[in-house]
N, C-alpha and C positions, 0 to 999 in steps of 0.2 A: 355810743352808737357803734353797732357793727360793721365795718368796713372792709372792702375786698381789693382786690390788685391781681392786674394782668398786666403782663408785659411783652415785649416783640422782639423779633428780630431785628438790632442795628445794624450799623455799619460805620467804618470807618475808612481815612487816608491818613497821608503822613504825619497830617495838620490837627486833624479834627476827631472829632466819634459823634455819633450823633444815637441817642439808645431814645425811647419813648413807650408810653404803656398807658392806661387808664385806672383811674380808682373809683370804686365803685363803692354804694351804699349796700350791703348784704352781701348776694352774690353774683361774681361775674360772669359773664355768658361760658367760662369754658368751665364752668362748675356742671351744666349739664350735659349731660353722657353723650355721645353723637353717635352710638351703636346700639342705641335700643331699639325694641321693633314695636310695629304697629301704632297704637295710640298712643303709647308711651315715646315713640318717638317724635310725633308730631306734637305734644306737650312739651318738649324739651325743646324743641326749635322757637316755640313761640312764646317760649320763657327766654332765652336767649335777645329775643327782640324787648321784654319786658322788664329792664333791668332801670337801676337810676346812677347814673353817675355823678360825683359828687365832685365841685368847686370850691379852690383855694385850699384843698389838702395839701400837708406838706409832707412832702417825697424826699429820701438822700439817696443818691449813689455812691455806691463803692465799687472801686476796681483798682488795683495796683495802690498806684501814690493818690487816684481820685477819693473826695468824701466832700461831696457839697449838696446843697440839696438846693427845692425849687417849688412852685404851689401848682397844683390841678388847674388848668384852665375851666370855662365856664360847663363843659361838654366833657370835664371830667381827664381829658385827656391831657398829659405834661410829657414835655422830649426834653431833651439834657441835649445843650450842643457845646459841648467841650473842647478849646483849644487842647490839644494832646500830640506833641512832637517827640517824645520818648521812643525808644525803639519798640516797635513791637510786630512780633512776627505774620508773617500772612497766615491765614486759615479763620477759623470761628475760636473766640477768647466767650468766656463766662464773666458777665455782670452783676452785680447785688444792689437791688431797690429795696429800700422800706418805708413804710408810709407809719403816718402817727395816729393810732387810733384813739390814744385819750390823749390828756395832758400830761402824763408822766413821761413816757419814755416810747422806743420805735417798738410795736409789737409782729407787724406784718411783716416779712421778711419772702421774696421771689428770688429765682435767678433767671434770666436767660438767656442769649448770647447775644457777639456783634459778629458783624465780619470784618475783616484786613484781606481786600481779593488778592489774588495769587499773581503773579506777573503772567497775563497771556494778552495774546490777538485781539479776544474779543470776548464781549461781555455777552449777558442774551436776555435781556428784558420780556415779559410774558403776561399778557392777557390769560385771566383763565375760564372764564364761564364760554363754553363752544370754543374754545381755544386749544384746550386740553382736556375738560372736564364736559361731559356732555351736559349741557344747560337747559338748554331751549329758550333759551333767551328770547328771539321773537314770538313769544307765545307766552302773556304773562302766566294766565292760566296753567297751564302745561308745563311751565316754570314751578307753579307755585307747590301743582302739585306732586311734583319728583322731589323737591324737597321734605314737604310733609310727611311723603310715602316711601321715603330711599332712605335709608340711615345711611351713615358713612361707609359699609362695606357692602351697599348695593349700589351706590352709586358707580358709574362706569366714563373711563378715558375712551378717546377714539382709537381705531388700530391702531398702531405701531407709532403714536405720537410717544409713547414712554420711550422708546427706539430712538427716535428722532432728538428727543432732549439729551438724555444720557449719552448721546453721540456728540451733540453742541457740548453739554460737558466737558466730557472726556478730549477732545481734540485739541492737539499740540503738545498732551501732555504725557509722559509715557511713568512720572513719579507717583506711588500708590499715597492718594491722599488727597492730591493736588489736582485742582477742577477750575474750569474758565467758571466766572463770578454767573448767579442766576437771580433776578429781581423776577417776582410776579406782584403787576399792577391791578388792581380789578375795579370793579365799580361796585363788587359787594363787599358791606358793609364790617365794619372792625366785628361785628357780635359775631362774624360769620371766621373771626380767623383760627378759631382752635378747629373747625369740622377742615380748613384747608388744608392746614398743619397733618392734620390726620392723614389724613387723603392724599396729599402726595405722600408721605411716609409709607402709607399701604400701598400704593403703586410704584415705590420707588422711581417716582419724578425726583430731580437735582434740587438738594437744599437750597432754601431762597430765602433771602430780602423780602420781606410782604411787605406792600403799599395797598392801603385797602381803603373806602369812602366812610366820612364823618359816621362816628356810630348811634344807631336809631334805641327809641326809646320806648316802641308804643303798637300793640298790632296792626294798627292803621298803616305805622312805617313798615311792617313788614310785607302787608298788602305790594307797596313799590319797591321792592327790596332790590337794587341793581337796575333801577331807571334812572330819571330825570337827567339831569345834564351829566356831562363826563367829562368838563373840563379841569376838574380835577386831577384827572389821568396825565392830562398833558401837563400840569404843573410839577406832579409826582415825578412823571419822566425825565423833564427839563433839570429839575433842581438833581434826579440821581447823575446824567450829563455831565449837568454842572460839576458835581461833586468829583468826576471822575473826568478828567476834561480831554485827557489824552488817550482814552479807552477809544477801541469802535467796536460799536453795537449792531447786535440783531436783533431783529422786533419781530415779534410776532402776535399776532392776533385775528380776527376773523371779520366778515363781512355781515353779523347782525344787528350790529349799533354803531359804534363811532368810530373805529380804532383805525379805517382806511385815512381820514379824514384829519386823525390826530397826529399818525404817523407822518402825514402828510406834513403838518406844519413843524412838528420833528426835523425831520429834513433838511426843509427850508431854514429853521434856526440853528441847525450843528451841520451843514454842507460837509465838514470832513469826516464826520463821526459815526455815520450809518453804513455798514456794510452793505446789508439786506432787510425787507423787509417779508414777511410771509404773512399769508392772510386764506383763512382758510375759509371755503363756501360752505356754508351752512342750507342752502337749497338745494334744488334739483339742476339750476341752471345757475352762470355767473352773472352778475349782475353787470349793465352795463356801466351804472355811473364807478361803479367800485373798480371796473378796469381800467375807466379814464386818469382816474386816480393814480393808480399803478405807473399805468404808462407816464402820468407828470413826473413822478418818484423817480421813474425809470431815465426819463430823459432828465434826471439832477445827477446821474452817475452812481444810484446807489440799484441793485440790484433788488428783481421784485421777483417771487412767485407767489402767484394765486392759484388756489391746489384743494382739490377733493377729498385728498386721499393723501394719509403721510407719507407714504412712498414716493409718493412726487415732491415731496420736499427735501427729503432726506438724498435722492437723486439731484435734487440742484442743489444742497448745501453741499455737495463732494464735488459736483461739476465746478462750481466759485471757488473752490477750497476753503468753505468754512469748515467742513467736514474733512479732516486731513486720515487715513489709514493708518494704523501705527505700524 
């Protein structure tokens, strides 16, 4: 049987690593091209959604002194969470998976990094569909079809959101290299994470941590691609927290689905750990329940802006000083 392997972005602390990927029966979703045009591009996105992954393969890792291996869960997908107390320096380190395609011996061989963050202030957590990435999320339709019809180098960020992050970045740090840590959380789907990868790369958005939802199997699933619940976001969030327990975080996200709501119990469950939270309007007017919200957020001590436009963001992250001048 022909078998394939993708792998993600980890992460690590002092203690731990935690790397993760999927195996797949054929090919995996970032086998197809995310910069074709026309028909040919909308073939390639709903090949992505048409993939099959495959259960209880066995996976090894290698890195340094590590070499253990582990089986595919049912969904194809397998993490490695590794006790790792060794010294190892901050920045992004390179991993090796392979997977067994026959009985003989390991033939599929990936690499692709973790992180070790860097010592700063603050970390910056990120939503990205309407967050940074123009979506349209409330509009499945009109969602569905910018994706079929945008390849990866017609899709577009809002103004000066690239401004806005690469300042979250950069701040505090004057060492070329060295950048506050950046996780993007979304509610779209793992098939979706080589076209993300891409995308922020072409618009030089800050390397990230992807946390991305359970990956789908079937055109039907791409039909709801980035709906139904998004509790999942808050577990992704909670456990990166957790993982980082003395960090304080900025959230950001927008008012078209959940993320007021998530951040909100954020909050409430890491009282010291949130700086800010920012939430971008996706209408013509603010919503009120989404302000009420803020204002809860606001009166726990953590600082909120709701904002049209990134220049109003990027204006109260230097008013707060998360944005420091070099």
């Amino acid at each position: 049987m022909k078998l394939d392997l993708q792998l993600y972005r980890g992460y690590a602390n002092d203690e731990e690593l935690i790397v993760f990927g999927h195996v797949f029966k054929s090919w995996a979703p970032d086998k197809y091209k995310t910069d074709r045009k026309g028909f040919k591009h909308a073939f390639s996105v709903l090949h992505m959604f048409r993939i099959s992954p495959l259960k209880n393969v066995e996976v090894r890792l290698r890195f340094k002194d590590i070499d253990i291996t582990t089986k595919t869960m049912n969904d194809g997908y397998f993490r490695f969470t590794i006790p790792y107390d060794n010294t190892l320096q901050s920045g992004w380190h390179t991993y090796e998976v392979t997977c067994k395609p026959e009985e003989v011996n390991y033939g599929i061989v990936d690499k692709a990094q973790f992180l070790k963050p860097f010592e700063s202030k603050v970390s910056i957590i990120s939503d990205i569909d309407d967050t940074f990435l123009i979506s349209h999320s409330g509009n499945i339709l009109k969602k569905l079809y910018v994706m079929l019809a945008r390849n990866v180098n017609d899709r577009k960020t809002f103004e000066d959101v690239v401004k806005h992050y690469q300042a979250l970045s950069n701040s505090g740090h004057k060492e070329k290299g060295v950048s506050n840590s950046f996780f993007y959380v979304s509610s779209s789907e793992w098939n979706l994470y080589n076209f993300i990868v891409q995308f922020t790369n072409l618009q030089k958005l800050p390397k990230a941590v992807i946390k991305l939802k359970d990956i789908k199997t079937g055109i039907t699933d791409f039909l709801g691609t980035g709906g139904g619940n998004h509790d999942h976001k808050f577990v992704k969030i909670k456990d990166i927290i957790s993982f980082y327990p003395k960090q304080r975080y900025v959230l950001l996200g927008d008012d078209s689905q959940q993320d007021a709501y998530i951040y909100e119990r954020i909050c409430k469950m890491f009282p010291k750990n949130i700086e800010a939270v920012y939430l971008r309007q996706t209408s013509g007017s603010k919503k009120n329940k989404i302000q009420e919200v803020l204002d809860n957020i606001n009166n726990m001590q953590v600082a909120t802006c709701y904002f049209k436009k990134s220049t109003e963001a990027i204006q109260h992250s230097k008013a707060i000083g998360v944005i420091k001048e070099q």
